[in-house]
N, CA, C and O atoms as CSV, one atom per row, in Angstrom:
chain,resi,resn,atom,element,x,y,z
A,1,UNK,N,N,0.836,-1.181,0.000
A,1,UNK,CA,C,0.000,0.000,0.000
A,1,UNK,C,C,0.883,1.248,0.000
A,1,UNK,O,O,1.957,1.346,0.594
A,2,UNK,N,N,0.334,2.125,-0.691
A,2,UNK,CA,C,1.477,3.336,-1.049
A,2,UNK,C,C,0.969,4.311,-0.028
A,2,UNK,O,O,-0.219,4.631,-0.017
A,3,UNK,N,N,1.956,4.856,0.946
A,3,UNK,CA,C,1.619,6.255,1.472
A,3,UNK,C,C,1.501,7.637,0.647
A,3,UNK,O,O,2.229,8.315,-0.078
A,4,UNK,N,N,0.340,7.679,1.096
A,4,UNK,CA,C,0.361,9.603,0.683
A,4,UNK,C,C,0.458,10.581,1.181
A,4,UNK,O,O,0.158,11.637,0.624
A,5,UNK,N,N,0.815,10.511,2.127
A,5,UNK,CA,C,1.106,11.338,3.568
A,5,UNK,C,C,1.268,10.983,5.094
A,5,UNK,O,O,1.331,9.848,5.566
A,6,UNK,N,N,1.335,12.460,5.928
A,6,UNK,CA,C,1.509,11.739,7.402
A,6,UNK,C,C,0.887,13.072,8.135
A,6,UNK,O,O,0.855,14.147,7.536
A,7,UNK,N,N,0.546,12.968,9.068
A,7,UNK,CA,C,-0.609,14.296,9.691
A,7,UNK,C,C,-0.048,13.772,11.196
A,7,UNK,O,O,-0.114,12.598,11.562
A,8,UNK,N,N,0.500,14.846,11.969
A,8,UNK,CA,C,0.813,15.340,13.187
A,8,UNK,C,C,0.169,15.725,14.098
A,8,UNK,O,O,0.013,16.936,13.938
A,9,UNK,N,N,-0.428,15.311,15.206
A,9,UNK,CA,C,-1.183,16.425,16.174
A,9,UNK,C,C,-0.554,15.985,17.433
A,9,UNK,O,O,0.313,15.125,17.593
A,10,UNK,N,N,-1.226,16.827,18.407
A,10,UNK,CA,C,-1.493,16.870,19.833
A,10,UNK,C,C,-2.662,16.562,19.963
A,10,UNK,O,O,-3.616,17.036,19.347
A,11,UNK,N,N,-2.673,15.545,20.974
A,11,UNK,CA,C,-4.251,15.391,21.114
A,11,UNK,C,C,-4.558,14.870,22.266
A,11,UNK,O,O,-3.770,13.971,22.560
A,12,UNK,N,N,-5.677,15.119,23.335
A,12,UNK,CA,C,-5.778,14.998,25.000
A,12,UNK,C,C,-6.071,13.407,24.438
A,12,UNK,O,O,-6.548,13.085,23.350
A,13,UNK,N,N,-5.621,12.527,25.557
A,13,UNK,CA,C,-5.518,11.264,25.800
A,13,UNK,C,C,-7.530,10.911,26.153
A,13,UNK,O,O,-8.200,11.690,26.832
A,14,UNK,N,N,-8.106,9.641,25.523
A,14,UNK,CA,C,-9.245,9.843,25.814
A,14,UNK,C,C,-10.445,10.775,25.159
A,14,UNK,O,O,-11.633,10.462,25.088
A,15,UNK,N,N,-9.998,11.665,24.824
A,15,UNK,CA,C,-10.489,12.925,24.364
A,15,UNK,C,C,-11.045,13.626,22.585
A,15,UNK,O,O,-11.752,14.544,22.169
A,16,UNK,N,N,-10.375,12.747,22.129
A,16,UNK,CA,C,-10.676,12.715,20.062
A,16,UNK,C,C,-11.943,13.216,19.635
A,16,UNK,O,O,-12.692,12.320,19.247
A,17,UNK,N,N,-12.365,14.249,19.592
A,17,UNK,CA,C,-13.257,14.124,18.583
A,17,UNK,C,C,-12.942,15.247,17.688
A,17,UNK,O,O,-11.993,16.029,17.737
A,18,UNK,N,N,-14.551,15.126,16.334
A,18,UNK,CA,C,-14.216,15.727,15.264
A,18,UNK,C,C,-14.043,17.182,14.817
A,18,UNK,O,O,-13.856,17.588,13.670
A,19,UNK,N,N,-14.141,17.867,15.922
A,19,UNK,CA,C,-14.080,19.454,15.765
A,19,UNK,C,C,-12.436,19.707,15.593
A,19,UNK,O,O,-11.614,18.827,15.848
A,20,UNK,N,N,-12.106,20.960,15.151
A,20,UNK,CA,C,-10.729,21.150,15.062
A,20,UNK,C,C,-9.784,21.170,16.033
A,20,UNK,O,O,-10.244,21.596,17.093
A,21,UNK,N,N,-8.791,20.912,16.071
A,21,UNK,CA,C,-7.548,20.448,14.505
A,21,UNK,C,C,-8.068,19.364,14.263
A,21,UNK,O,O,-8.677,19.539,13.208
A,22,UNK,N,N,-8.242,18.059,14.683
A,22,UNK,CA,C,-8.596,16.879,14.154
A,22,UNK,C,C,-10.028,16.651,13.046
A,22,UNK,O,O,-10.083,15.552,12.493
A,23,UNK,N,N,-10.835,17.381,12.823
A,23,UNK,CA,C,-11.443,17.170,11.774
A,23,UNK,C,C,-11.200,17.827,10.509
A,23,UNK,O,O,-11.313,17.211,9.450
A,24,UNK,N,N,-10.907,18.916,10.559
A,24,UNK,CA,C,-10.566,19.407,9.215
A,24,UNK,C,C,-8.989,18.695,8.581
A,24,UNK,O,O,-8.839,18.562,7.367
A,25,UNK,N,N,-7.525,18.141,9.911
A,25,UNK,CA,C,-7.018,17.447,9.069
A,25,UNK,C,C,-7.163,16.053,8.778
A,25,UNK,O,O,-6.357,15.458,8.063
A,26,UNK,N,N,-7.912,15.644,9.173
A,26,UNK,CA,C,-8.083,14.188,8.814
A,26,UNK,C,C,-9.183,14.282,7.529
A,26,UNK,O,O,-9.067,13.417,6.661
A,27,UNK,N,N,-10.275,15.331,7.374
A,27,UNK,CA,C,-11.132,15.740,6.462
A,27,UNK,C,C,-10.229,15.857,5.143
A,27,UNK,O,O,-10.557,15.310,4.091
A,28,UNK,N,N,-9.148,16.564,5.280
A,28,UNK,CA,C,-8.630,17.301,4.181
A,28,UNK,C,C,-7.686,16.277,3.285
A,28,UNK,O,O,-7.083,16.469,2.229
A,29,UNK,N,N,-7.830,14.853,4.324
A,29,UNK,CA,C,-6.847,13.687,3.150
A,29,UNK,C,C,-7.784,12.732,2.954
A,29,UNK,O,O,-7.426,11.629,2.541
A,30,UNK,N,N,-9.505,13.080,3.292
A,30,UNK,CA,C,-10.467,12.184,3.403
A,30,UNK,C,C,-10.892,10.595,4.018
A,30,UNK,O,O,-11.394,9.567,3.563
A,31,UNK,N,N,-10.422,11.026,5.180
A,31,UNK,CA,C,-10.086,9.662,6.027
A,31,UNK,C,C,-11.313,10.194,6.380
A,31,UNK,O,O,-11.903,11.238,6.104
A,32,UNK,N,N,-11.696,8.634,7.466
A,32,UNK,CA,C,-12.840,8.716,8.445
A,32,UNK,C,C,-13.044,9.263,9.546
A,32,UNK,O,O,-12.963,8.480,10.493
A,33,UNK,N,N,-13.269,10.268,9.791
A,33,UNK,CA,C,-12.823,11.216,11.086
A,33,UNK,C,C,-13.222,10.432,12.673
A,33,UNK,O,O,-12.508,10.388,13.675
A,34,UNK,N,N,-14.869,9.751,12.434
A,34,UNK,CA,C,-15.096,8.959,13.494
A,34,UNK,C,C,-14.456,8.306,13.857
A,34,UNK,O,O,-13.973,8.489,14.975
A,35,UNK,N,N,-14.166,7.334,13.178
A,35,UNK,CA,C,-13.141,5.784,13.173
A,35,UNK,C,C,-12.200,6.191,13.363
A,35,UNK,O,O,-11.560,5.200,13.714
A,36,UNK,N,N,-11.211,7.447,13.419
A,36,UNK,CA,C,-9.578,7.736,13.858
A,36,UNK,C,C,-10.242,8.199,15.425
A,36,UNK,O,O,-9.548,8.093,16.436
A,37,UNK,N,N,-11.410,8.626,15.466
A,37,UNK,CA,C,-11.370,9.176,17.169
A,37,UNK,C,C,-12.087,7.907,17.818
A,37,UNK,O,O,-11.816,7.801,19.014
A,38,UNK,N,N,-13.027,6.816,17.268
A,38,UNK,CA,C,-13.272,6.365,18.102
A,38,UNK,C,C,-11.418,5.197,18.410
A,38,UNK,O,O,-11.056,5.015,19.573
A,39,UNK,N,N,-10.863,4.811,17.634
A,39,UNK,CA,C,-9.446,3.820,18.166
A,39,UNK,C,C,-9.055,4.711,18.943
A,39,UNK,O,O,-8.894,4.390,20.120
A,40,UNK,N,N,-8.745,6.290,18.468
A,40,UNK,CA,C,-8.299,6.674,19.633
A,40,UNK,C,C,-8.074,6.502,20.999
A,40,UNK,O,O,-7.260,6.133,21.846
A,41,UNK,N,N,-9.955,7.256,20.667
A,41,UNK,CA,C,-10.253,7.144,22.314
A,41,UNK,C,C,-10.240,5.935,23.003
A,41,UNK,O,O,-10.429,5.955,24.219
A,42,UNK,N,N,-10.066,4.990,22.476
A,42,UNK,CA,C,-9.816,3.056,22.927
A,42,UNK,C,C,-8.744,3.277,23.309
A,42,UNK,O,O,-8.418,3.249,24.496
A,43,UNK,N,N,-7.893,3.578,22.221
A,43,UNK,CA,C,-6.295,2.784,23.142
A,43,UNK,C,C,-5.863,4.196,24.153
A,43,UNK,O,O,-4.748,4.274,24.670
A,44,UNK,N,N,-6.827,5.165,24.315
A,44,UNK,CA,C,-5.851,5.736,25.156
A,44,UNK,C,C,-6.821,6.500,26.205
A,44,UNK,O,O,-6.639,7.577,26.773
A,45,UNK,N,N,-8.055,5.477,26.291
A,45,UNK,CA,C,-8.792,5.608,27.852
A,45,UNK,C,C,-7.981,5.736,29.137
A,45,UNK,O,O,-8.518,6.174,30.154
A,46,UNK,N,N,-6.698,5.363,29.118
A,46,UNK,CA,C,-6.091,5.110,30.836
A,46,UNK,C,C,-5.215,6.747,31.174
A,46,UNK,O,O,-4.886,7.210,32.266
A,47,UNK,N,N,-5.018,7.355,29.723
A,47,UNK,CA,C,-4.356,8.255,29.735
A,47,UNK,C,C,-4.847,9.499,29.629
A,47,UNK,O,O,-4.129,10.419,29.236
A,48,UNK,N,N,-6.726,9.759,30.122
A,48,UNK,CA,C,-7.302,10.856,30.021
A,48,UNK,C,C,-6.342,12.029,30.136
A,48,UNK,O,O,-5.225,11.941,30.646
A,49,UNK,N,N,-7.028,13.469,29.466
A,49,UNK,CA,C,-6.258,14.294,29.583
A,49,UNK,C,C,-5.144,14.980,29.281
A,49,UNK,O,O,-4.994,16.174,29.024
A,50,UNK,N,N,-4.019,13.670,29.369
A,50,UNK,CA,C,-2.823,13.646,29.110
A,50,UNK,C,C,-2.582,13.843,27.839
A,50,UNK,O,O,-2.854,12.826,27.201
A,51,UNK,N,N,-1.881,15.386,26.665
A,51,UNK,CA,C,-1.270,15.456,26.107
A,51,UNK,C,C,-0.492,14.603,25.232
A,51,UNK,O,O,0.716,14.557,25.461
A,52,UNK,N,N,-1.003,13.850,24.174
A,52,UNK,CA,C,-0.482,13.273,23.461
A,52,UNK,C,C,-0.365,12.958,21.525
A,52,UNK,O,O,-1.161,12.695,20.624
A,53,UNK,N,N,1.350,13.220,21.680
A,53,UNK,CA,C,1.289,13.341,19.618
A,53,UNK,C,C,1.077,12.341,19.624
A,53,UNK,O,O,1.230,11.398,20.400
A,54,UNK,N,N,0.544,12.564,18.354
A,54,UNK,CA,C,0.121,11.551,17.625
A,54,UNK,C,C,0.760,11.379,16.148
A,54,UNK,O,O,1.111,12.499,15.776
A,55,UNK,N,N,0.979,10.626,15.391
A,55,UNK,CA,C,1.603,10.253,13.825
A,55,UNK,C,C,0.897,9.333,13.145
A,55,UNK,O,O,1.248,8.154,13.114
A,56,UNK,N,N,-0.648,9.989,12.261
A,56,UNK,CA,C,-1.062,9.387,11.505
A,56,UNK,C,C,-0.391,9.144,9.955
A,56,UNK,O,O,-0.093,10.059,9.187
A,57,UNK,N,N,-0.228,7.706,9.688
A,57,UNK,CA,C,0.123,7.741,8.338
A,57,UNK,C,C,-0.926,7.368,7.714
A,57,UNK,O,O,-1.482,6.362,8.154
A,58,UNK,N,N,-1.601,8.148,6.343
A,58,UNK,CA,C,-2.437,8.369,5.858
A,58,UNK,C,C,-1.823,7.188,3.964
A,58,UNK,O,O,-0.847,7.374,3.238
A,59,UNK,N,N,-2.717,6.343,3.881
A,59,UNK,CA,C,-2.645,6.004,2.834
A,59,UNK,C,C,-3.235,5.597,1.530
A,59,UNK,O,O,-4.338,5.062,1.640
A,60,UNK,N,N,-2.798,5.711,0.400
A,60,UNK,CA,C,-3.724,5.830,-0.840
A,60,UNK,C,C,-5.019,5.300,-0.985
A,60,UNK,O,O,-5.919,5.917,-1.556
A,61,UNK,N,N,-5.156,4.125,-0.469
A,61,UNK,CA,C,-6.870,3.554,-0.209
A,61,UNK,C,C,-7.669,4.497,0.919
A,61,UNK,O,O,-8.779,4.118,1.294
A,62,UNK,N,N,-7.189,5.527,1.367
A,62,UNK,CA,C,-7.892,6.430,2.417
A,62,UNK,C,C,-8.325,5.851,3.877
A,62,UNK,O,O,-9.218,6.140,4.674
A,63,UNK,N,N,-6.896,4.559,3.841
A,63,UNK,CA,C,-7.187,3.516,5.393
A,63,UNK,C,C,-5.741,4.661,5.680
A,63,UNK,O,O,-5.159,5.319,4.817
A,64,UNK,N,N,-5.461,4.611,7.082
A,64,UNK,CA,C,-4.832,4.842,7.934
A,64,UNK,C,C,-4.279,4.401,9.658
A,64,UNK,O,O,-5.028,4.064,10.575
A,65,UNK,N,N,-3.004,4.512,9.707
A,65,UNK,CA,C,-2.761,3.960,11.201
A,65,UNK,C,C,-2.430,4.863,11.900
A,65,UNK,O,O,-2.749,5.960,11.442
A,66,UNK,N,N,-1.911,4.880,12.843
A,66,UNK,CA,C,-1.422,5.809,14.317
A,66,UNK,C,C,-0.734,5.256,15.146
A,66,UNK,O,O,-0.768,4.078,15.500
A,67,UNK,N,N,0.103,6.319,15.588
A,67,UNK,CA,C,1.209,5.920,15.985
A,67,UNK,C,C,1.262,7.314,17.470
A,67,UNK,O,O,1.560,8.499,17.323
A,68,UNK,N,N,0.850,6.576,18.830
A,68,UNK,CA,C,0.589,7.238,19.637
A,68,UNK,C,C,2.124,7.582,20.639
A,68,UNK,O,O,2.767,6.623,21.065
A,69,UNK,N,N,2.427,8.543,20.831
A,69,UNK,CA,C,4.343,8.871,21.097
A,69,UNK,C,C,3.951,8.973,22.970
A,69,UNK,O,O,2.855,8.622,23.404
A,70,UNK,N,N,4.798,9.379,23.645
A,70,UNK,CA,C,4.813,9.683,24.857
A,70,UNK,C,C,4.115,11.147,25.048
A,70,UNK,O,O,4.051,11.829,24.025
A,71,UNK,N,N,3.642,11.638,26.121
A,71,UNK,CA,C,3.663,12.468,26.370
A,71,UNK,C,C,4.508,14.005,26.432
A,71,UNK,O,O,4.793,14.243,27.606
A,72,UNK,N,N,4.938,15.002,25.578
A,72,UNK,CA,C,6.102,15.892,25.538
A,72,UNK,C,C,6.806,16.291,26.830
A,72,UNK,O,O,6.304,16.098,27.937
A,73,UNK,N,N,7.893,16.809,26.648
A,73,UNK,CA,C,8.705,16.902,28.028
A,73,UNK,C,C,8.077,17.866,28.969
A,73,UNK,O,O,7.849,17.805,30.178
A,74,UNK,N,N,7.774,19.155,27.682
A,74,UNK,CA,C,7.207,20.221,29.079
A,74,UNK,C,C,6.167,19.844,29.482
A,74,UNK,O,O,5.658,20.535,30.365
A,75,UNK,N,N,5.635,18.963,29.149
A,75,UNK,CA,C,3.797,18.587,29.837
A,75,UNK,C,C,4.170,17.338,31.048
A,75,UNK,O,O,3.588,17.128,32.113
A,76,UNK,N,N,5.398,16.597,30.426
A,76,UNK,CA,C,6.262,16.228,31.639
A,76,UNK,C,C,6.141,17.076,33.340
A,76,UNK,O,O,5.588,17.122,34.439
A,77,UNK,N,N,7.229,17.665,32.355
A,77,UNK,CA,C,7.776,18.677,33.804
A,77,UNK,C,C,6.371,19.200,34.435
A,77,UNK,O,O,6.090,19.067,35.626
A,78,UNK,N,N,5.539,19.805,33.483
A,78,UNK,CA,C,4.765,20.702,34.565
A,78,UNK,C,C,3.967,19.549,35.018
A,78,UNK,O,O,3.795,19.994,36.153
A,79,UNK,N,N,3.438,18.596,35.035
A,79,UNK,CA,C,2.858,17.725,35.696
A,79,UNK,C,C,3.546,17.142,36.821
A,79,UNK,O,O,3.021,16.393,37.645
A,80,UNK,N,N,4.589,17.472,36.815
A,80,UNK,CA,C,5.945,17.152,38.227
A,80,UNK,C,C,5.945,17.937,39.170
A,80,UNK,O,O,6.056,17.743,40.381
A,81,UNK,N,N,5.731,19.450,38.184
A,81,UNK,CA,C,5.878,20.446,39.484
A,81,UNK,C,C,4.391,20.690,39.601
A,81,UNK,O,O,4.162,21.582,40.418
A,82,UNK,N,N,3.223,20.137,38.997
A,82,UNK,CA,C,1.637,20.931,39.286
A,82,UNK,C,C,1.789,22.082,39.130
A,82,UNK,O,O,1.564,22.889,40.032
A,83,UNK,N,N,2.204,22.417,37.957
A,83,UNK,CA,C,1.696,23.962,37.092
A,83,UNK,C,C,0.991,24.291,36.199
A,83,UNK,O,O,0.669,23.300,35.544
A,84,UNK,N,N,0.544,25.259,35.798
A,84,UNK,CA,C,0.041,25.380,34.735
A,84,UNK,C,C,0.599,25.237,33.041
A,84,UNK,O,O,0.398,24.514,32.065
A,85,UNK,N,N,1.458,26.491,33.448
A,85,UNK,CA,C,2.487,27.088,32.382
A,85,UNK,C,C,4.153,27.307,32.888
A,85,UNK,O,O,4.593,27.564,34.008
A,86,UNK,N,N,4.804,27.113,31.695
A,86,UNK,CA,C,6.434,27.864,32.208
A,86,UNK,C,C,6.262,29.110,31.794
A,86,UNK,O,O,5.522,29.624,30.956
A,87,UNK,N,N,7.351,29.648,32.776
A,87,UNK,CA,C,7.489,30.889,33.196
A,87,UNK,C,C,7.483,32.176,31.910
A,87,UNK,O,O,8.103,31.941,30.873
A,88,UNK,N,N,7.100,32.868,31.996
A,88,UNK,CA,C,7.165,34.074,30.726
A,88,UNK,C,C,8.720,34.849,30.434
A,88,UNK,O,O,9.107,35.367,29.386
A,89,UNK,N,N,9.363,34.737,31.611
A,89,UNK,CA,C,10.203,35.280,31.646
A,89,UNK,C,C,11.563,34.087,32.322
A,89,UNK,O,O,12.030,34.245,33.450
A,90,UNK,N,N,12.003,32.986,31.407
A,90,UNK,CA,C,12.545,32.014,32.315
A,90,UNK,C,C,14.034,32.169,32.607
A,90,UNK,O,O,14.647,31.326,33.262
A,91,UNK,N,N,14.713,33.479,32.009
A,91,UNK,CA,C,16.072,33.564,32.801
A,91,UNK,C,C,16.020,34.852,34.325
A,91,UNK,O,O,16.751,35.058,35.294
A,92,UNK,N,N,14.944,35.354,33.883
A,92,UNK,CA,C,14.511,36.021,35.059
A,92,UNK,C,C,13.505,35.755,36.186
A,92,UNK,O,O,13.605,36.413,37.221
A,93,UNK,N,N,12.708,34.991,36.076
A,93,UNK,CA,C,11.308,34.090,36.886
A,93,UNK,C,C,11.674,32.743,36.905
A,93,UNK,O,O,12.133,31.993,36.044
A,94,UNK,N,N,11.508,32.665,37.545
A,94,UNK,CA,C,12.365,30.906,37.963
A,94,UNK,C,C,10.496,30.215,38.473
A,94,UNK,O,O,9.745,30.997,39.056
A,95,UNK,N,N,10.164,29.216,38.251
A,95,UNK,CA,C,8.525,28.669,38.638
A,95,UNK,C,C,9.100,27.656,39.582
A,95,UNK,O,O,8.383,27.305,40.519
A,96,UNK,N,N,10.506,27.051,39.439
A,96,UNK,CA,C,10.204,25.842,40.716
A,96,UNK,C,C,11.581,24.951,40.095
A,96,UNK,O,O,12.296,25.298,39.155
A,97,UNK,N,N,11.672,24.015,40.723
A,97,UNK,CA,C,13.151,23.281,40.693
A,97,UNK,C,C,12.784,21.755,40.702
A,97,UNK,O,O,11.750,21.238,41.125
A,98,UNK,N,N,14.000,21.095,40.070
A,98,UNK,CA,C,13.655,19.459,39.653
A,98,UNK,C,C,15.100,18.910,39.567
A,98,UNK,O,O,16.038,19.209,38.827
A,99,UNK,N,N,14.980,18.073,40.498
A,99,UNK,CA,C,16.624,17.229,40.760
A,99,UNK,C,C,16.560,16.164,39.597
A,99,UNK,O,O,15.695,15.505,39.020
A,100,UNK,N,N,18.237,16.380,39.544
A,100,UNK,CA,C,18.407,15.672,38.036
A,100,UNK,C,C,18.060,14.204,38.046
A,100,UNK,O,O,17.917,13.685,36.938
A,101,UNK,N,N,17.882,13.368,39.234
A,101,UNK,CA,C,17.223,11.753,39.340
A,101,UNK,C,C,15.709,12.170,38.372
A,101,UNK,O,O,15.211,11.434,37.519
A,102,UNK,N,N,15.285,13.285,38.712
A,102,UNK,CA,C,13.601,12.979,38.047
A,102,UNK,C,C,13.844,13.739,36.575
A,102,UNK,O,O,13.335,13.033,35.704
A,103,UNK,N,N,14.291,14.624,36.155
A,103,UNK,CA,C,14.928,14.899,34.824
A,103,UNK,C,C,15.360,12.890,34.444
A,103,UNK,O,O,14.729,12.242,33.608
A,104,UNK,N,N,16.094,12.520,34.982
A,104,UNK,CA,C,16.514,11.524,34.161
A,104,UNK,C,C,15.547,10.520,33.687
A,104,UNK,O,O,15.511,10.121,32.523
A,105,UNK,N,N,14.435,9.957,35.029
A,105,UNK,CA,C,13.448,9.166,35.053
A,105,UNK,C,C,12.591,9.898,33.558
A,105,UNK,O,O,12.475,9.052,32.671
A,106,UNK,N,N,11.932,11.468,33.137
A,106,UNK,CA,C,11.732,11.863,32.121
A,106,UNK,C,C,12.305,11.115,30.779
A,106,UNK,O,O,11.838,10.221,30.073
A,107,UNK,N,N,13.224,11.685,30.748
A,107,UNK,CA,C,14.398,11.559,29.915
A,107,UNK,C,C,14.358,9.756,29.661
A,107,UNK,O,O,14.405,9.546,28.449
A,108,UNK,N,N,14.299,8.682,30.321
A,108,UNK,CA,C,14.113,7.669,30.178
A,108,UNK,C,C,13.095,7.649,29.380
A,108,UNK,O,O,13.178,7.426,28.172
A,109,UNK,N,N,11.912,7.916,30.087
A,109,UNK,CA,C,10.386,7.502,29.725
A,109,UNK,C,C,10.534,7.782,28.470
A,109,UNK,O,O,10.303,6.837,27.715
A,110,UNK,N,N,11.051,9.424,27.667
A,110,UNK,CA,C,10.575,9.946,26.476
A,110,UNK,C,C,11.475,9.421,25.639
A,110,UNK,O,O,11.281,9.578,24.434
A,111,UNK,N,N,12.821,8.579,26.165
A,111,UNK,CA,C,14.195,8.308,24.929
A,111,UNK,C,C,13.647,7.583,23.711
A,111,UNK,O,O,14.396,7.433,22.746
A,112,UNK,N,N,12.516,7.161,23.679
A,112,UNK,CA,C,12.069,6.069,22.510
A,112,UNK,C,C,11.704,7.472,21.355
A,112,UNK,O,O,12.147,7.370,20.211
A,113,UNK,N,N,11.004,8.556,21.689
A,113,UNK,CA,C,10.693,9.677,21.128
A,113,UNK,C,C,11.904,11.023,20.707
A,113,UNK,O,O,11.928,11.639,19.641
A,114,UNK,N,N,12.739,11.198,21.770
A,114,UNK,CA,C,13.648,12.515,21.548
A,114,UNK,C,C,14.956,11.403,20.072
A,114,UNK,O,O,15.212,10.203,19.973
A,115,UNK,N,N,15.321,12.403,19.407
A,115,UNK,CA,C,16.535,12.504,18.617
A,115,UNK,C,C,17.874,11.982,19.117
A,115,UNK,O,O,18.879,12.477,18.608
A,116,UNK,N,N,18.036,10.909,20.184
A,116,UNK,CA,C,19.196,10.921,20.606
A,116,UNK,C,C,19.732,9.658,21.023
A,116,UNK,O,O,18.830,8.911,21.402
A,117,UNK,N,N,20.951,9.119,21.093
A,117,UNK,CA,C,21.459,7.385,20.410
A,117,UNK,C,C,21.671,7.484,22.420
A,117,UNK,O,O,20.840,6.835,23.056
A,118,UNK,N,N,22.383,8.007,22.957
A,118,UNK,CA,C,22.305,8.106,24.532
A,118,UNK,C,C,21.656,8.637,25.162
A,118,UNK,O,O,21.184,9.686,24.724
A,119,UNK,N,N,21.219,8.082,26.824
A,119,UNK,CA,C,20.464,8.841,28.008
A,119,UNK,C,C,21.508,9.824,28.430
A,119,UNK,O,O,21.388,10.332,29.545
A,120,UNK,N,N,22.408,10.117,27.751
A,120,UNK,CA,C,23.525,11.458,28.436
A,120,UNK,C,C,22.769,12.417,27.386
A,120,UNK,O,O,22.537,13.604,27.618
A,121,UNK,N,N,22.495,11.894,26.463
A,121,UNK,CA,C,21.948,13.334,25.540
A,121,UNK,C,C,20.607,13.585,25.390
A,121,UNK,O,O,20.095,14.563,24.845
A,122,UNK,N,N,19.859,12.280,26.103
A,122,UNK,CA,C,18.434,12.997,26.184
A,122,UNK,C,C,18.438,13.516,27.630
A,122,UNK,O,O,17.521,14.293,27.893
A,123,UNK,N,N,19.140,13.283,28.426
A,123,UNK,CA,C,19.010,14.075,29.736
A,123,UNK,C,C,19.571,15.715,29.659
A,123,UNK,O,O,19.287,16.613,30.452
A,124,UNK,N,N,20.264,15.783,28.708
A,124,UNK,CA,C,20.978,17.132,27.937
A,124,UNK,C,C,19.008,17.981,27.422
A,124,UNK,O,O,18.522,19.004,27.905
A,125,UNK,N,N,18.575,17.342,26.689
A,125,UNK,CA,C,17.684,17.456,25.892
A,125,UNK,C,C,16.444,17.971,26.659
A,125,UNK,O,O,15.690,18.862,26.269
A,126,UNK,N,N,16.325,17.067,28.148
A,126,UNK,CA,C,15.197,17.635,28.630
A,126,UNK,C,C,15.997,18.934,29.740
A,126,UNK,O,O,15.315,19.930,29.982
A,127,UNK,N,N,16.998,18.865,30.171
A,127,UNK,CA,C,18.473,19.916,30.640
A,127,UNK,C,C,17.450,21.229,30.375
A,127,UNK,O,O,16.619,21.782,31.095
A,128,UNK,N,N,17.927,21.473,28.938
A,128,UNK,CA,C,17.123,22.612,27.925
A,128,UNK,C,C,15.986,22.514,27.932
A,128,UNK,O,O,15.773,23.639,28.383
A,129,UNK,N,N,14.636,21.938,27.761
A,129,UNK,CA,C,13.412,22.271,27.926
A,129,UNK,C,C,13.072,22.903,29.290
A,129,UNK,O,O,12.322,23.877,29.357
A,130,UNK,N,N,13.700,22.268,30.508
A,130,UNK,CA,C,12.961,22.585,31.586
A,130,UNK,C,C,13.806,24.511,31.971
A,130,UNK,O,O,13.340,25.346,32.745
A,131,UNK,N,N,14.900,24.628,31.232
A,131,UNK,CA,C,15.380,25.805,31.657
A,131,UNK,C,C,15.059,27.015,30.885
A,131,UNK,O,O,15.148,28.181,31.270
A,132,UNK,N,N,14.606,26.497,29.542
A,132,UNK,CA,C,13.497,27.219,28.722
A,132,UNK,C,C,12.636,27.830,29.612
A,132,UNK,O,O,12.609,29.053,29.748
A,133,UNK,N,N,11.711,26.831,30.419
A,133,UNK,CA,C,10.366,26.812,31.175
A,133,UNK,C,C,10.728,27.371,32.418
A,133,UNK,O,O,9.977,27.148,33.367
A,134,UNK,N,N,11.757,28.067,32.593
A,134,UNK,CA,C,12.450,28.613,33.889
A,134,UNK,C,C,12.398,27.765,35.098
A,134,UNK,O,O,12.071,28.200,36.202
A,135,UNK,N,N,12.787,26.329,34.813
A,135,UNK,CA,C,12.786,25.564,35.960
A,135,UNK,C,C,14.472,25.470,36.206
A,135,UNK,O,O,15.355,25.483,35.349
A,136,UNK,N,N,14.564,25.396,37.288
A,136,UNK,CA,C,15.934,25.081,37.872
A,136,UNK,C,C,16.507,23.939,38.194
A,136,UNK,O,O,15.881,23.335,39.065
A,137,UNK,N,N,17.809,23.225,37.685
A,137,UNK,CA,C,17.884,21.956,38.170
A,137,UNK,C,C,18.908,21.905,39.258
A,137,UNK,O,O,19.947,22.561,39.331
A,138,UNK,N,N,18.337,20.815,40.277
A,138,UNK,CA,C,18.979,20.688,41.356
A,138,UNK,C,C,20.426,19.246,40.971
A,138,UNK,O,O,20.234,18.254,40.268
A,139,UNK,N,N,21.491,19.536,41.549
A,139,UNK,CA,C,21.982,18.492,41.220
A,139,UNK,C,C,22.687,17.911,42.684
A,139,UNK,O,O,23.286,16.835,42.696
C-alpha cells in the first residue's frame, strides 16, 4: 500500500473528537474522522487528559494507522511540578526546581521519542526544555 502522507497532532488522551484540529485534518486527506477518534479514544482511555502526539500515516486507499508517542517533556515537567504554564520570563522568573534523578526518570520515559542514540543526551535534551520553562535543576 502506497503512502500519501503523514498528519501530526497533539491530542488529550481519551479525548478525540471531530471538531478542530482533528477534523478538518483528517477531512482534508479524506479519512474517516469517526473511526480515527473512536481507536483513539480506545487505546488511550487510561491516559485521560494527558497530552499526546500523535503520527497518523495516511494512505492511498484512504485507510490509515497511528502511531501514539509519549507524552512531551514540558507537559512532563509541569505535571511534576503541578503547574500550569512555564514561566514568561525564564532567565529572570524561575517557577520551581527538579533534581536531576527525576529529569533523568523523564528523559528515560521519552528516549524512545527525543533525537538521541544516549540517556547522556536525552538528559541534555530535557536539561534545555525545563530551563526554557524557567525551571531550575537541582543536582
Amino acid at each position: 500500500m502506497k503512502i500519501i502522507g503523514y498528519i501530526k497532532l497533539q491530542i488529550k488522551g481519551g479525548k478525540a473528537n471531530p471538531s478542530p484540529p482533528i477534523g478538518p485534518s483528517l477531512g482534508a486527506k479524506g479519512l474517516n474522522i469517526m473511526q480515527f477518534c473512536k481507536q483513539f479514544n480506545d487505546k488511550t482511555s487510561e491516559l485521560l487528559n494527558k497530552t499526546l502526539p500523535v503520527i497518523i500515516t495516511v494512505y492511498e486507499d484512504k485507510s490509515f494507522t497511528f502511531v501514539i508517542k509519549k507524552p512531551p517533556v514540558s507537559v512532563q515537567l509541569k505535571e511534576y511540578l503541578k503547574i500550569e504554564k512555564g514561566s514568561s520570563e525564564p532567565n529572570r522568573k524561575k517557577i520551581g526546581s527538579v533534581h536531576i534523578d527525576d529529569i533523568k526518570k523523564i528523559a528515560q520515559n521519552k528516549e524512545n521519542d527525543l533525537n538521541s542514540f544516549k540517556l547522556d543526551s536525552s538528559v541534555k535534551m530535557v536539561i534545555g526544555t525545563a530551563r526554557s520553562m524557567g525551571i531550575t535543576i537541582k543536582y
